[in-house]
N, C-alpha and C positions, 0 to 999 in steps of 0.2 A: 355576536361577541363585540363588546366594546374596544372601539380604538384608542387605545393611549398612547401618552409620549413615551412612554415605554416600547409599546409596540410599534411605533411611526419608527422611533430609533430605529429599530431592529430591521423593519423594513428597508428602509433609506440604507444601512449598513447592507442587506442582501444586495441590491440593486449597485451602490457601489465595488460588491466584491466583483457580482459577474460584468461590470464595466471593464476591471483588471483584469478579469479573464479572457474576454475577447480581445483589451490590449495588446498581454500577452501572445495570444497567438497570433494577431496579424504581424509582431512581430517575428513568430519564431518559425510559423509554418511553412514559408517558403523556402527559407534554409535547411531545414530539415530532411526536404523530399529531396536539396540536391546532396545534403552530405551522408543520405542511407541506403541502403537497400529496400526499404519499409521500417516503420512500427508505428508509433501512435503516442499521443499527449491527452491524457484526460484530467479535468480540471473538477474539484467535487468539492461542496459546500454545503456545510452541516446545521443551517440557520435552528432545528431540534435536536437536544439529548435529554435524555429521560431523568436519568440519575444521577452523572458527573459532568458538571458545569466545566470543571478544569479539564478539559479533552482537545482533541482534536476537532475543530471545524472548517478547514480547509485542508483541505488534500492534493497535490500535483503530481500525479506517475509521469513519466517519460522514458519510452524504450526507444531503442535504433538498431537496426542491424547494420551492420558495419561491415568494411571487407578486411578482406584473410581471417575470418570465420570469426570474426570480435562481434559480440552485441553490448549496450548498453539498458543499464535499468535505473532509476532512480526515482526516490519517491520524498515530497517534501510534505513536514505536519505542521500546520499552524495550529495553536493549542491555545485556546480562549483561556483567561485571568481568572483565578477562583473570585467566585463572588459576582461575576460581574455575568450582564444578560450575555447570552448568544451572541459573534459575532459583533460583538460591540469593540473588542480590546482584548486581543492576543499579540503578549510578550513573550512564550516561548516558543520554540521547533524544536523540531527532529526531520533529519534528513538520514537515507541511505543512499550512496553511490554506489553502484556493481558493479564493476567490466568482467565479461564473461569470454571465455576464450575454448572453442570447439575443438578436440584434440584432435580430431581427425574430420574429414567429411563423412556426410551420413552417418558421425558418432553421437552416440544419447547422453556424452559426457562433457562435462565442460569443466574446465578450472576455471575455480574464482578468488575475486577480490572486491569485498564490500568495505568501505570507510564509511561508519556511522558519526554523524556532529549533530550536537545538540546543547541548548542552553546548559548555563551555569559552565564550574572549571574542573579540569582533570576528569572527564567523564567521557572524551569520544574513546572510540572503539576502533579497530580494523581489525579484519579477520579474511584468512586464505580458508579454501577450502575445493572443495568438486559437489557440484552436482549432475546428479542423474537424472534426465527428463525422461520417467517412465514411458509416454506416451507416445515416444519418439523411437523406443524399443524396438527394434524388427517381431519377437515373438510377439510381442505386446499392443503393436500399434492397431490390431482388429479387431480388439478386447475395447480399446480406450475408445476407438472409432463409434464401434455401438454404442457405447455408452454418452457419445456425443462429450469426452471428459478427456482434458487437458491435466496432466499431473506431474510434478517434480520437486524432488528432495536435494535438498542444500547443506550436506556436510561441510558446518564450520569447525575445522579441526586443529589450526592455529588463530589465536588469538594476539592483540597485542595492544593493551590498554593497563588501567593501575591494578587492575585487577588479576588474580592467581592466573597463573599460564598454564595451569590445568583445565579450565574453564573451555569450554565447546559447546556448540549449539545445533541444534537438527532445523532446520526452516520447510516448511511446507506450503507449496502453492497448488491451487488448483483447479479450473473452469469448468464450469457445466453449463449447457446448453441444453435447452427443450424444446427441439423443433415436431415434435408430436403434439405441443401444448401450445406455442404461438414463436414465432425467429424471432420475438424482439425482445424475449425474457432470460436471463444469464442468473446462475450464481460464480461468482467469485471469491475467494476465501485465503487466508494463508494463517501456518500457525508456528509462530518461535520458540520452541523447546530448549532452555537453558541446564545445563547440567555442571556441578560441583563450584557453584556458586558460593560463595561464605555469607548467610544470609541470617538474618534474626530468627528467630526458632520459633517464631508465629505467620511464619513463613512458609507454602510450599519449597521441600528439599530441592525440585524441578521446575520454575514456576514457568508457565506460559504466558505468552502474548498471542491473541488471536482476536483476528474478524472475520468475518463475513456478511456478504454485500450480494443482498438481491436488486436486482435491477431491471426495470421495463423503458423499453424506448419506445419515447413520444410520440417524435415526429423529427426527422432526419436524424442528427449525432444527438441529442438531448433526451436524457433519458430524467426519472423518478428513481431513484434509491433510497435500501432503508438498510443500515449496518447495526448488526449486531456484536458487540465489541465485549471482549475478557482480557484481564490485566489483572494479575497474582502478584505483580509485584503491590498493588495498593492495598493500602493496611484495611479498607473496607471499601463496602461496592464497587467490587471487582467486574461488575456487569454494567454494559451501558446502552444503550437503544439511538440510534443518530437517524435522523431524517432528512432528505437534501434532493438536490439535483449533481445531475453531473453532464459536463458538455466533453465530446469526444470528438479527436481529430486522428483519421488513420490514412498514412499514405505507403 
């Protein structure tokens, strides 16, 4: 394959992000382990998409468990420029903040509160809601066990943005592990079911957002992933293919 200044770009741009990523965490990781119980920061970068240049090619989750049964989850999008290569020049985000709150010990419920922000004006979101983490179920947990599978549903049932305040959303997370097949191989997945929307009529009535992200580790926290990504809100190719690495920090 020939090397152009195209692709030197692009590369020099990979190499700069994960300089920012390792910044980041020697910044954040020793804070972290004193103000949680556990979770983890993974940092993911999408230097390939197949289809939709204007995407997400940076990614930032961070969870914490917290005391009197609070955890935290947040996940930040950097979203490449249409037009422009990979990684070169992203101008938008999307962010979610969640504080979760355990109703009880050893309950599979939690109430929540997610505040979505994102470019452009009058378009964030907050939303209350409960979820149920199936796999955390007493009847349930040696079903999910075998199945080596992590699962929970996110009833967002208040809303509170420009939008109708009839509008609710179902969220779906969920982990699979394959430790019959190799311990370093995971799917991860979640998928945003939107309902009574007021939307253009060449539109899904219910339109989804989903990914999902296969993933094999390297060699320590550094893994290979490749995301499979759906988005009904875009007026075309609604499908997009991302390739990347991801670096992972769990304490």
């Amino acid at each position: 394959m020939l090397l152009t200044c195209k692709n030197i770009k692009s590369v020099v741009n990979i190499i700069k992000s994960m300089c920012l990523m390792l910044l980041i965490l020697s910044l954040c990781s020793h804070a972290s382990t004193k103000n949680s119980k556990g979770g983890f920061l993974d940092f993911n970068v999408y230097p390939q998409l197949s289809d939709v240049d204007n995407d997400s090619i940076f990614t930032l989750n961070i969870a914490a468990k917290l005391p009197s049964r609070l955890s935290y989850f947040s996940l930040l999008n950097l979203i490449n420029q249409d037009g422009s290569s990979n990684i070169s020049d992203s101008t938008n985000y999307y962010t979610e903040q969640n504080i979760r709150w355990q109703i009880s010990e050893n309950s599979p419920l939690d109430f929540t509160m997610q505040l979505n922000f994102r470019s452009g004006e009058d378009n964030d979101r907050h939303r209350f809601g409960l979820r149920w983490r199936l796999s955390d179920t007493s009847f349930l947990q040696k079903i999910f066990r075998k199945m080596n599978l992590s699962y929970a549903v996110n009833l967002h049932a208040i809303q509170f943005d420009h939008e109708d305040a009839n509008v609710w959303q179902l969220e779906h997370a969920l982990m699979l592990k394959f430790p019959y097949i190799s311990k370093r191989l995971y799917l991860s997945a979640f998928a945003d079911h939107t309902f009574n929307q007021n939307l253009p009529a060449h539109m899904p009535g219910s339109p989804i957002v989903a990914e999902v992200q296969l993933g094999y580790r390297m060699v320590e926290n550094f893994y290979l992933v490749t995301e499979y990504r759906l988005n009904q809100y875009r007026t075309s190719d609604v499908n997009n293919l991302a390739i990347g690495a991801q670096y992972k920090v769990i304490w």
